[in-house]
C-alpha positions in Angstrom: 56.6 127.2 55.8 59.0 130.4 56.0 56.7 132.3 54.1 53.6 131.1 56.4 55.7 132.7 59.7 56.5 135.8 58.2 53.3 136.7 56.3 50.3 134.0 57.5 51.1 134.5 61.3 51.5 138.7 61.7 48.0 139.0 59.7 46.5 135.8 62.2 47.2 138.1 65.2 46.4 140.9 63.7 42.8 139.1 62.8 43.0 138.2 66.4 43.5 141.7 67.8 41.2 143.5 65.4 38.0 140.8 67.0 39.3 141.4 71.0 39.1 145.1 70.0 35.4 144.8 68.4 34.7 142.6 71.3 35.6 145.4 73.6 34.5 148.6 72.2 30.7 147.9 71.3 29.1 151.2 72.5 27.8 153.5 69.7 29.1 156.6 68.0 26.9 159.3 66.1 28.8 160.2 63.1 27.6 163.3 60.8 28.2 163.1 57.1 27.5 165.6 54.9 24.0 165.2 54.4 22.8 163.2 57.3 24.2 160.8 60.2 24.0 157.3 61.2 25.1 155.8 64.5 27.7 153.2 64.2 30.2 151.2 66.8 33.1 152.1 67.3 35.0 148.9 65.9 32.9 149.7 62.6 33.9 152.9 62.1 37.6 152.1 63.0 37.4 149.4 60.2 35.5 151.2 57.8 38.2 154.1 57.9 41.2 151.6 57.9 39.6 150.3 55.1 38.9 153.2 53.2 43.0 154.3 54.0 43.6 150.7 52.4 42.3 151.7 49.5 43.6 155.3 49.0 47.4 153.9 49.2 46.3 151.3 47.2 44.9 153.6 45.0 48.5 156.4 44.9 50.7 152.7 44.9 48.7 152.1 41.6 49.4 155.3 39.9 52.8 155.8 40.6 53.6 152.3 39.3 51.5 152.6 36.2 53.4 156.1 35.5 57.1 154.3 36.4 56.0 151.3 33.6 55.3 154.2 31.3 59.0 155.5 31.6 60.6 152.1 32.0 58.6 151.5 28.2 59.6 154.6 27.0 63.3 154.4 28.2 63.5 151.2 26.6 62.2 152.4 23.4 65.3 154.5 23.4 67.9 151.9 24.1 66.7 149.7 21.5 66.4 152.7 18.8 70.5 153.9 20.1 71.6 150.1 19.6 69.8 149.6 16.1 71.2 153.3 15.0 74.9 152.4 16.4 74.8 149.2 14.4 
């Protein structure tokens, strides 16, 4: 039940926020990419680019832990080679 408050009830009114603020903003924005453009709304584009931020920090989050489980290994390695040479 703790865990529902603290994590099930911030992301339910942020759900509820994020459709009151597609509701709202429904006019249309030209965006230009590279080679061409598209007209989207603006709640679109604002989740599209939230989205795509999602991913790049979940992206960086991914490498940095994969390169700190690398060390930990490695450092390990050493401890257990110190402790069998020491014996």
């Amino acid at each position: 039940m703790l865990r529902f408050i603290f994590i099930g009830l911030p992301l339910l009114i942020l759900f509820l926020l994020a459709v009151a603020f597609g509701a709202l903003n429904k006019q249309a924005i030209t965006f230009n990419f590279i080679i061409g453009e598209t007209s989207l709304p603006v709640s679109v584009l604002t989740g599209l680019f939230i989205g795509l931020g999602f991913l790049l920090g979940l992206a960086a989050m991914a490498t940095k832990q994969v390169a700190l489980r690398t060390e930990n290994r490695k450092l390990r390695k050493q401890i257990t080679q110190r402790e069998s040479s020491n014996a």
